[in-house]
C-alpha positions as CSV (number, residue, x, y, z in Angstrom):
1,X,-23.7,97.1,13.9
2,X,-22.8,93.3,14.1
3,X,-25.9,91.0,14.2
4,X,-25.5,89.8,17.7
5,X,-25.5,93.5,19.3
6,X,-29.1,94.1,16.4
7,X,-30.8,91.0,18.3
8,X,-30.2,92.3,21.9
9,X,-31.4,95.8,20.5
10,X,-34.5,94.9,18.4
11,X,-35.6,92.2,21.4
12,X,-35.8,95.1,23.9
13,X,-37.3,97.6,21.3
14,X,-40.0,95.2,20.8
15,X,-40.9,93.9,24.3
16,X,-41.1,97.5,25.1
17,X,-44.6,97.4,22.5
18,X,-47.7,97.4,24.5
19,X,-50.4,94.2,22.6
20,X,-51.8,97.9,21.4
21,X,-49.2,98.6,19.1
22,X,-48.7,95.1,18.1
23,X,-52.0,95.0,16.7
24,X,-52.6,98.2,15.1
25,X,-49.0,97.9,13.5
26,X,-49.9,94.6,12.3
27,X,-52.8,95.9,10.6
28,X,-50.7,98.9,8.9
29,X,-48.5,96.0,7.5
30,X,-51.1,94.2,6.4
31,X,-52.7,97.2,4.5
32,X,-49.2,98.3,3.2
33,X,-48.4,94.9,1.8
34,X,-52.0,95.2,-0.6
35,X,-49.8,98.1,-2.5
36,X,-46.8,95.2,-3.0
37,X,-46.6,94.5,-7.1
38,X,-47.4,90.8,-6.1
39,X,-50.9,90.6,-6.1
40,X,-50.3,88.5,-9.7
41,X,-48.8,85.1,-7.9
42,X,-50.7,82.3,-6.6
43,X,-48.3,80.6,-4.1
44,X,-47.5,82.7,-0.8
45,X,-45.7,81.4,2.4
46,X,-46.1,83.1,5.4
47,X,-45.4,82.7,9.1
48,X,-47.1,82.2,11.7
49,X,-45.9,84.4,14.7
50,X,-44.2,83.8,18.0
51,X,-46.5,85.9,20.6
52,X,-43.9,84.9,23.2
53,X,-41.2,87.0,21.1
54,X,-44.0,89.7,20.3
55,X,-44.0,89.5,16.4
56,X,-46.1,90.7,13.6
57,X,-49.7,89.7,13.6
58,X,-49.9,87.7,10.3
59,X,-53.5,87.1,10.5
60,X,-54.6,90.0,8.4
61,X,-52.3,89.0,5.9
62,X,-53.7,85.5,5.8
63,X,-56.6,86.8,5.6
64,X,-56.4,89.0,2.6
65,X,-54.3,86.4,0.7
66,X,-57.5,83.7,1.9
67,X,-59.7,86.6,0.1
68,X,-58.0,86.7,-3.4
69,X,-58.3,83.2,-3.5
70,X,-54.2,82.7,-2.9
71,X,-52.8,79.7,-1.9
72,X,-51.1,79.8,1.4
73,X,-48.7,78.2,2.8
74,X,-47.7,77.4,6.5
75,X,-44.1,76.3,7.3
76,X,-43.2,73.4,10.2
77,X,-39.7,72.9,11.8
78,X,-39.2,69.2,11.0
79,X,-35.4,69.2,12.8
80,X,-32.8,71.5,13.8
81,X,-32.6,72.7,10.1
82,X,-35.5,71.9,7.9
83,X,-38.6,73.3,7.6
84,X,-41.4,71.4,5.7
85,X,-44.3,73.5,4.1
86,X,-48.4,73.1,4.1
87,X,-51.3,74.3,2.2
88,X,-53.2,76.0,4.5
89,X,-56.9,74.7,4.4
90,X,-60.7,75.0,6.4
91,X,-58.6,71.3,7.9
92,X,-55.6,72.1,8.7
93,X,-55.1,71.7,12.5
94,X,-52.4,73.3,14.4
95,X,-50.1,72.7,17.3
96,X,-47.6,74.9,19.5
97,X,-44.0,73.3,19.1
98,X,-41.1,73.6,21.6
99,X,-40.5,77.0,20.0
100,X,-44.2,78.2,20.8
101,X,-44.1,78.4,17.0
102,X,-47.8,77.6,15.9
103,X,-47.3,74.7,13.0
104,X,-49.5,72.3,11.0
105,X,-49.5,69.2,12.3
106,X,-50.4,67.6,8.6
107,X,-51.7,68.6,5.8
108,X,-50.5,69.2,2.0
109,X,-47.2,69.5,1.5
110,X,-45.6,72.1,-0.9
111,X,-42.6,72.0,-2.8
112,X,-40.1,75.0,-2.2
113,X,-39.5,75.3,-6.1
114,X,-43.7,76.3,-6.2
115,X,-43.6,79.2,-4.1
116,X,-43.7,82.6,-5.4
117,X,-43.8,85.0,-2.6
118,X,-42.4,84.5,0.8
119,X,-43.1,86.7,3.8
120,X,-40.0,86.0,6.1
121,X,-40.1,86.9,10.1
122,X,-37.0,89.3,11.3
123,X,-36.0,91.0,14.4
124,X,-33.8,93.8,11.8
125,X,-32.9,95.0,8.8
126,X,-30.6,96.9,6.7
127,X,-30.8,99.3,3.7
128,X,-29.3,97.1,1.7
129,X,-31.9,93.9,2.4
130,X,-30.1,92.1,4.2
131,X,-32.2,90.6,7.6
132,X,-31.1,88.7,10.7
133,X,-33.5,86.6,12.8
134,X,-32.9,84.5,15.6
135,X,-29.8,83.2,14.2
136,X,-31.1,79.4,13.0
137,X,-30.8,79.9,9.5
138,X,-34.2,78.2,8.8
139,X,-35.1,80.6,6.3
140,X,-31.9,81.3,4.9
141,X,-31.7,77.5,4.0
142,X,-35.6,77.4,3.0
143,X,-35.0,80.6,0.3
144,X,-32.2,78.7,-1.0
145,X,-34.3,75.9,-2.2
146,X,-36.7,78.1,-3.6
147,X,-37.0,79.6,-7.2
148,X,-34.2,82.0,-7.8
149,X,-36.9,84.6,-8.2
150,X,-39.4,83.9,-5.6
151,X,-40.0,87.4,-4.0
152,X,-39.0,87.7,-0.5
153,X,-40.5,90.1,1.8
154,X,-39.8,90.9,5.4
155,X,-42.4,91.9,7.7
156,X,-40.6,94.3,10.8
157,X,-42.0,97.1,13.4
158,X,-38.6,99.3,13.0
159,X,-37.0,100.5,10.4
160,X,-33.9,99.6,8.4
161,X,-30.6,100.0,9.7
162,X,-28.0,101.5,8.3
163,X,-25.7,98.5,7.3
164,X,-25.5,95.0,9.3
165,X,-21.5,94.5,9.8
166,X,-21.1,90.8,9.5
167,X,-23.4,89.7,6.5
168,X,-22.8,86.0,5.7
169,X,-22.4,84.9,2.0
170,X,-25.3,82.8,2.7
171,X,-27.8,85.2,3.7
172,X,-29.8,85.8,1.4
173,X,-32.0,89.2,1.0
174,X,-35.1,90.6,0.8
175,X,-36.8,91.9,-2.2
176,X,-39.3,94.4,0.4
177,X,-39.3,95.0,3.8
178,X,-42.8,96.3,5.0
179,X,-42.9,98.6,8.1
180,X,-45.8,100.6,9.9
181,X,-43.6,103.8,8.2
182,X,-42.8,102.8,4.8
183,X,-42.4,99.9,2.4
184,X,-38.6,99.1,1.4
185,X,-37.8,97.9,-2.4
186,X,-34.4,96.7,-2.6
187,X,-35.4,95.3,-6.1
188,X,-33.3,96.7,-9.0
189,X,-36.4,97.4,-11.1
């Protein structure tokens, strides 16, 4: 299936979840993600989640990552292709940009090259780990200025797809994809 016909798909599939499922799937991800062989890193990026487009609760995740004494970090759109990245802190304040994305509005920056793990927002995936989002290619840039082998792991209500049609050479894909049903490895190890 070719991304643009995923995005119409996985849009309707999820504004047909009731607040309900959003939460108690958010929590199963959250839980399903403490079995992830991660748990040895220290630097983990995470989003923070549209409501408007009904995404994953991070909060849990945040929350157990704030609990093992991880550092997190927060990403902010800083133009129409750059993110910048925080430390997330007891400070840091937050604002609603023109995205109704949630973002710092200062704060400790982080390098790209110092993250370990990133959690990355999708509408769908693949068997293969390939993910599209909303078709921006924030984080497809992002990964690319991160460590060749920071672990990258999508967070999605569905399940894979069979194949997505019209991969791009610059997409670049996950290592997991956690679900409500099952947690994906497309690592080779």
């Amino acid at each position: 299936m070719l991304k643009k016909d995923l995005r119409i798909k996985y849009s309707r599939l999820r504004s047909s979840l009731t607040p309900t499922e959003i939460s108690q799937n958010s929590i199963t991800i959250a839980n399903s993600v403490l079995k992830l062989p991660i748990w040895d890193m220290q630097y983990f990026h995470i989003f923070l989640p549209i409501a408007q487009k009904l995404e994953i609760d991070t909060e849990g995740i945040i929350s157990i990552l704030l609990g093992l004494d991880k550092n997190v970090i927060v990403p902010k759109i800083i133009s129409s292709t750059e993110l910048e990245h925080y430390l997330l802190t007891d400070n840091t304040k937050f604002t609603t940009n023109t995205l109704n994305i949630p973002e710092p509005i200062d704060g400790i920056t982080v390098e790209p090259k110092k993250i370990d793990v990133v959690f990355i927002p999708l509408l769908a995936f693949d068997n293969g780990g390939n993910r599209i989002g909303y078709g921006k290619g924030y984080y497809d840039r992002f990964l690319s200025e991160c460590r060749e082998d920071v672990i990258k792991i999508g967070l999605s209500f569905f399940e894979a797809e069979i194949e997505i049609d019209d991969v791009d050479t610059t997409d670049i894909p996950l290592d997991y994809c956690v679900t409500p049903l099952k947690s994906y490895s497309f690592t080779s190890s």
